[in-house]
C-alpha positions as CSV (number, residue, x, y, z in Angstrom):
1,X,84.9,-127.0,26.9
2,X,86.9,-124.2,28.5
3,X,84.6,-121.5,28.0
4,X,81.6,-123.6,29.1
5,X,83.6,-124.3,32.5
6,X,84.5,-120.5,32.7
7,X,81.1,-119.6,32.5
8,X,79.8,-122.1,35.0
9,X,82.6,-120.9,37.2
10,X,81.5,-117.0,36.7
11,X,78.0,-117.9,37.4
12,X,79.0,-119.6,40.7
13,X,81.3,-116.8,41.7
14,X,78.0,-114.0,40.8
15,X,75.3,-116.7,43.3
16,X,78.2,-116.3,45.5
17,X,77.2,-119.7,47.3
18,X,79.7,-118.7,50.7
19,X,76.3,-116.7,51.7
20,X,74.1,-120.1,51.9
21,X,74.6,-120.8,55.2
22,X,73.1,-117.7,56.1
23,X,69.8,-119.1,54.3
24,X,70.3,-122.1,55.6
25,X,70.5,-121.7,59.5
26,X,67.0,-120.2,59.9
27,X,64.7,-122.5,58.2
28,X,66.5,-125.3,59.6
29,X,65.9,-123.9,63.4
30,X,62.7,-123.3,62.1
31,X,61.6,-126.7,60.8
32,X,63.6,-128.4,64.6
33,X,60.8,-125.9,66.1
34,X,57.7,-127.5,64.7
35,X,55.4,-129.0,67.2
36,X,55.4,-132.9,66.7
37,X,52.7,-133.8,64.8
38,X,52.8,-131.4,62.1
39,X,56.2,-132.0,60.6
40,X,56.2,-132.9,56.6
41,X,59.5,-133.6,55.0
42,X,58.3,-132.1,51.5
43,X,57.1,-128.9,53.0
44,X,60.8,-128.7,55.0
45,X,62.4,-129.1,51.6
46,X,60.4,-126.9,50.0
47,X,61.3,-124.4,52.4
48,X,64.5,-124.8,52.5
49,X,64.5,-124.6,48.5
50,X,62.6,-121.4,48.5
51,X,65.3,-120.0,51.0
52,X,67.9,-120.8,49.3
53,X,66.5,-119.1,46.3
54,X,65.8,-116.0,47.4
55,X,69.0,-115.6,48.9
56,X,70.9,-116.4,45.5
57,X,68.1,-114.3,43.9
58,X,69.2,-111.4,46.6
59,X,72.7,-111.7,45.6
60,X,72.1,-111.4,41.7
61,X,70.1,-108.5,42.2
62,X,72.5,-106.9,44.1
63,X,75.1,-107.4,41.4
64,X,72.9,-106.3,38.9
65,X,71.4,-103.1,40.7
66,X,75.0,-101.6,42.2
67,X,76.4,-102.2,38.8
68,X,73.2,-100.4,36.8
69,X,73.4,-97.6,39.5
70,X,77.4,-96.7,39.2
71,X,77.8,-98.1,43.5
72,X,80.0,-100.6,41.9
73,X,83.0,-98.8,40.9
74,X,86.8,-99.8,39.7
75,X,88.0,-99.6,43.2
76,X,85.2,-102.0,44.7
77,X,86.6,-103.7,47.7
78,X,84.3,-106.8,47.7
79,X,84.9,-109.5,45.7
80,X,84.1,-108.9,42.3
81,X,81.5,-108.3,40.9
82,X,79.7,-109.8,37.5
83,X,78.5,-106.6,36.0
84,X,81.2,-104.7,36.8
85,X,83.5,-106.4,35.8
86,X,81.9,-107.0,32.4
87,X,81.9,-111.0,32.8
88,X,77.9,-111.3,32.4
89,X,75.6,-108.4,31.1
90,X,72.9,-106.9,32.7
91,X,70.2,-108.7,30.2
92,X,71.9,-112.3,31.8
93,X,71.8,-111.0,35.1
94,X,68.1,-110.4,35.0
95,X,68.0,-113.8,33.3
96,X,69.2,-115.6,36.9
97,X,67.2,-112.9,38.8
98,X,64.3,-114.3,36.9
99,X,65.3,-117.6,37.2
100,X,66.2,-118.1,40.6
101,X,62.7,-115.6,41.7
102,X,61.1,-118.1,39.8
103,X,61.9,-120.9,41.8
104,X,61.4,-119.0,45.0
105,X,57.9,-118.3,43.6
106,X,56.8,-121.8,42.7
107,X,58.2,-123.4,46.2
108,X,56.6,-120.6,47.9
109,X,53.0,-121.2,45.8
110,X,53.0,-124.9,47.3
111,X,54.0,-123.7,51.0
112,X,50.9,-121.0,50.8
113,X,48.6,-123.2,49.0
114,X,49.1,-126.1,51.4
115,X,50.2,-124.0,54.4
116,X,48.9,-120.7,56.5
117,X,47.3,-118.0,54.6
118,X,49.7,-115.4,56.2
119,X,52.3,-117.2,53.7
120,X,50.6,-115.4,51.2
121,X,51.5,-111.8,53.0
122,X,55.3,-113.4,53.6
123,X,55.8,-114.5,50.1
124,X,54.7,-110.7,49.0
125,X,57.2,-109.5,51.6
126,X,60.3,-111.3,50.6
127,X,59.6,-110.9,47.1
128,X,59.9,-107.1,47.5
129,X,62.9,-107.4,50.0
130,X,65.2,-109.1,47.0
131,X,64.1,-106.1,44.8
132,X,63.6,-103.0,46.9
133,X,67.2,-103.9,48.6
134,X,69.2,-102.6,46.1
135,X,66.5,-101.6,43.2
136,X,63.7,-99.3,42.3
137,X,64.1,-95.6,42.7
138,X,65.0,-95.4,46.3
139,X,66.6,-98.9,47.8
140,X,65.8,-99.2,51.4
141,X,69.8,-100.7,51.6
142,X,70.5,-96.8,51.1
143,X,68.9,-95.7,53.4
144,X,70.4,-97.5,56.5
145,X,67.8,-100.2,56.4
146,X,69.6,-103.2,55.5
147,X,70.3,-104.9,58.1
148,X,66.8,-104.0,59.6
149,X,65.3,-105.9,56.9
150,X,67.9,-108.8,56.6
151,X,67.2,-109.3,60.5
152,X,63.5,-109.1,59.8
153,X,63.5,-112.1,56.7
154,X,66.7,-114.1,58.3
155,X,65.0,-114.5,61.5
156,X,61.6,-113.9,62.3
157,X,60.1,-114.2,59.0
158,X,62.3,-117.2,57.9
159,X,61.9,-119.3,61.6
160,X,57.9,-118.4,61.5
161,X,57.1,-118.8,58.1
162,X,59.0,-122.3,58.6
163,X,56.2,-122.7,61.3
164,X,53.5,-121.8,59.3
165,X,54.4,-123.4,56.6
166,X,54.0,-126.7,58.0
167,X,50.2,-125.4,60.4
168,X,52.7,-125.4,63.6
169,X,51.3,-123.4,66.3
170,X,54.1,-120.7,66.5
171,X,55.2,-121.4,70.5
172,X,56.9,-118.8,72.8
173,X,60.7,-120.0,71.5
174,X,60.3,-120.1,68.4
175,X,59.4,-116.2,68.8
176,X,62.6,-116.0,70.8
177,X,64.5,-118.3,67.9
178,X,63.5,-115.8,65.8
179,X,64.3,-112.6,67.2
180,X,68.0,-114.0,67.8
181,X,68.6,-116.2,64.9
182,X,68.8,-113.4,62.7
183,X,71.2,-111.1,64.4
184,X,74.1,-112.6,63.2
185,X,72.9,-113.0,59.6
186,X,72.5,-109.1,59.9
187,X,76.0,-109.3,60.7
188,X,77.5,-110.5,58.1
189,X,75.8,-107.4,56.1
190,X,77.6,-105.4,58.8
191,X,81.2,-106.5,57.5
192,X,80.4,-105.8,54.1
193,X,78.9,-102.2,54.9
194,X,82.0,-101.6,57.2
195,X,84.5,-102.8,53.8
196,X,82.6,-100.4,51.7
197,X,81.5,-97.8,53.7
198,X,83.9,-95.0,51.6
199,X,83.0,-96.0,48.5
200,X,78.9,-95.7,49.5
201,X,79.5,-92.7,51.3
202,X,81.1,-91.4,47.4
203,X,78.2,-93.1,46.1
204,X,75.5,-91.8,48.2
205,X,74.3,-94.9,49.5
206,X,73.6,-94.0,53.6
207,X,74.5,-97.6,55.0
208,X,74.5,-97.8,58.8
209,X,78.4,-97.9,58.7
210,X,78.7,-94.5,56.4
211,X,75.7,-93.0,59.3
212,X,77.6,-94.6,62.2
213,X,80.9,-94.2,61.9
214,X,83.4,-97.1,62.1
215,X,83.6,-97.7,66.2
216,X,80.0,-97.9,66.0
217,X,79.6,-99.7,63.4
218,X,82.3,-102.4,64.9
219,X,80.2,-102.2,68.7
220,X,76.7,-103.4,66.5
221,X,78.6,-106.4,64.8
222,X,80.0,-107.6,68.2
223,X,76.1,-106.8,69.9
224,X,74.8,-109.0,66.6
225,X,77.4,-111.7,67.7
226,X,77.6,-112.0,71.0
227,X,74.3,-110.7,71.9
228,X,72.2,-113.8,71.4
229,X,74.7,-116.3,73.6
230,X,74.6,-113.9,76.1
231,X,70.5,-114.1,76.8
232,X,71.0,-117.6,76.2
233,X,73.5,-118.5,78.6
234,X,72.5,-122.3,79.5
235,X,71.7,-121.6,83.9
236,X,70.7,-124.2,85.3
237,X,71.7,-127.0,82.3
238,X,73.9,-129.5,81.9
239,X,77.5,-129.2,81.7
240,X,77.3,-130.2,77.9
241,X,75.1,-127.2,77.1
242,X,77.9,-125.1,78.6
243,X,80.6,-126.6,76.6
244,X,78.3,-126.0,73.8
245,X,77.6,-122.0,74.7
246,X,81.6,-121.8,75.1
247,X,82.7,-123.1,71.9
248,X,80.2,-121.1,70.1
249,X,81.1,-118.1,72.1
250,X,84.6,-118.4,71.5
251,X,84.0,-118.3,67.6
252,X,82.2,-115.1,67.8
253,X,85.0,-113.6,70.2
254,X,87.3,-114.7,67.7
255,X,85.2,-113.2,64.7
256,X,85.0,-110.0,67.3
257,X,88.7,-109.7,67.0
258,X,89.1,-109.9,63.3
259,X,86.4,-107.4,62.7
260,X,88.5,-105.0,65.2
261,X,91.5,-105.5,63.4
262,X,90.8,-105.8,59.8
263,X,89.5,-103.4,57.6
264,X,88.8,-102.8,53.8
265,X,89.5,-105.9,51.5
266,X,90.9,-108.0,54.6
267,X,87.7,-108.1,55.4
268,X,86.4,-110.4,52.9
269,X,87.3,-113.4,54.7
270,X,84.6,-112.2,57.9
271,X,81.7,-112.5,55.5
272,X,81.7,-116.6,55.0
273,X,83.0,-116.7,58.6
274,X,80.5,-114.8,59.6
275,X,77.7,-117.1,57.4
276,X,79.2,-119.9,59.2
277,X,78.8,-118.8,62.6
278,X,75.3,-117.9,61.6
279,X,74.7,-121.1,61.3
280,X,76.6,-122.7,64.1
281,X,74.2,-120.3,66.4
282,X,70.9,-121.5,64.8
283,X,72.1,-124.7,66.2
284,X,72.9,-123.8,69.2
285,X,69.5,-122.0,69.4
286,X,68.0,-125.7,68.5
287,X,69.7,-127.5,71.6
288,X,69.0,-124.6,74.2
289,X,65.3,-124.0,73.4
290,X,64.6,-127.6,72.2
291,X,67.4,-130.1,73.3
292,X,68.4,-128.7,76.7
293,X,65.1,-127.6,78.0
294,X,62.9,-130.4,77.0
C-alpha cells in the first residue's frame, strides 16, 4: 500500500497541479464571454478539460525534455524534478505525456468537430507548443520565446478558442480579455526563468532572464502584473468595481515586492502565487468588461 501511495504522490508532484490555475483562469473568462445564446455547458467542460490537459501535458514534457537534455542538473533550484531525480523514467514520463496529450486530443476533436473550423488550426498549434517548448532539436523556450508563446496560448488562443468553440461571435473585449488575460500567466514563467537563469545560462538555454539581465527581467514581471489593472482601471464605475481593481492590485504589488526581494529557491513560493493571481485577474477581467459595463 505504501508504495502505491508513494507513487500516486510522485505522479502528483511531476503534473505539478499548483500550475492549474493558470489553465484555469482563461477558458473560464472565456466561456463568461460568450454571447448569450450560444453557451453549451458540455462544450465549457470540454474546454476546460482540454485545458487542463495540456497544461499537465506541458509540465510532463518539460520534466521529461530538461532531464533528457542535461538543463536539469543536481543543483536545480525548482522543485524537483521526476527525471532527475530518478523517481519515474523517461519511458513513464512519455507514458503521462501520452496520456494526458491524449485527452487534450479527444476533448479537442469534439470542440473542432462541433465548433469553428479555425479549432482545427488551434488544436495543431497547442499541440506543438507542449512539444516544441522544451523538445525537438531547437526548443523555442531556448530561445527567449517562452513567455511569447505562453502569452499567445494562455490568453488569446485560450479566451478565443473558448469563443469559438462554442460559434460565439468573438466581440471587441473578448480581444481585449485576451490580450491581458495572459500577461500574468506569462508571468509566472518569468519567476521560474529569473530562479534558474544561471543554471540555463550553464546550460545554454537563452531564456529572456539569462538575455535580459535580472533588473530587467524583474521590470517585465511587474509590467506582466500590473500592466493589465492599469488599462483597466474601472473610470467612471461603481465604487464596488474600484474596491475590486484595489484588492486585486494590492496582490500584484505584493507579488511585485516578493519578486524584488527573493531570488533563487525563495522563489518557489511566487510561482503558485503567481498562478493564483492569474486567476484572480481573469475575474476581474470578467466583472470590468462583462459585470461593470453591461
Amino acid at each position: 500500500m505504501n508504495d502505491a501511495v508513494d507513487r500516486i504522490t510522485i505522479w502528483v508532484q511531476t503534473l505539478r497541479p499548483r500550475t492549474l490555475p493558470a489553465a484555469v483562469g482563461p477558458v473560464l473568462l472565456g466561456q463568461m464571454l460568450v454571447v448569450p445564446g450560444h453557451f453549451s455547458w458540455l462544450t465549457a467542460v470540454l474546454c476546460l478539460l482540454c485545458a487542463l490537459a495540456l497544461q499537465l501535458a506541458v509540465n510532463l514534457a518539460n520534466d521529461l525534455f530538461d532531464g533528457l537534455s542535461g538543463v536539469d542538473q543536481p543543483d536545480r533550484l525548482g522543485p524537483t524534478r521526476a527525471l532527475q531525480a530518478g523517481w519515474l523514467s523517461a519511458t513513464e514520463l512519455r507514458a503521462g505525456l501520452a496520456v494526458t496529450l491524449g485527452i487534450a486530443v479527444v476533448t479537442g476533436l469534439w470542440l473542432v468537430l462541433f465548433g469553428h473550423w479555425l479549432l482545427w488550426a488551434l488544436g495543431g498549434l497547442a499541440v506543438f507548443g507542449v512539444l516544441g517548448y522544451s523538445g525537438g532539436r531547437r526548443p523555442y523556450a531556448n530561445r527567449g520565446l517562452g513567455e511569447v508563446a505562453v502569452w499567445l496560448f494562455f490568453g488569446p488562443v485560450a479566451v478565443l478558442g473558448s469563443l469559438l468553440a462554442q460559434q460565439s461571435p468573438i466581440t471587441r473585449e473578448a480581444v481585449a480579455a485576451g490580450i491581458l488575460v495572459g500577461m500574468p500567466v506569462a508571468a509566472i514563467l518569468v519567476v521560474n526563468n529569473l530562479r534558474d537563469r544561471h543554471t540555463d545560462a550553464r546550460a545554454g538555454k537563452l531564456t529572456l532572464a539569462v538575455r535580459l539581465g535580472t533588473v530587467a527581467t524583474r521590470r517585465l514581471f511587474a509590467l506582466l502584473t500590473l500592466g493589465p489593472l492599469a488599462v483597466t482601471a474601472p473610470v467612471a464605475l461603481p465604487s464596488w468595481a474600484w474596491g475590486t481593481w484595489g484588492l486585486t492590485g494590492l496582490a500584484a504589488l505584493g507579488l511585485i515586492c516578493e519578486m524584488q526581494r527573493r531570488d533563487g529557491a525563495a522563489l518557489n513560493a511566487l510561482l503558485g502565487l503567481t498562478a493564483l493571481y492569474s486567476l484572480a485577474l481573469a475575474l476581474w477581467l470578467w466583472l470590468r468588461l462583462v459585470v461593470a459595463a453591461g
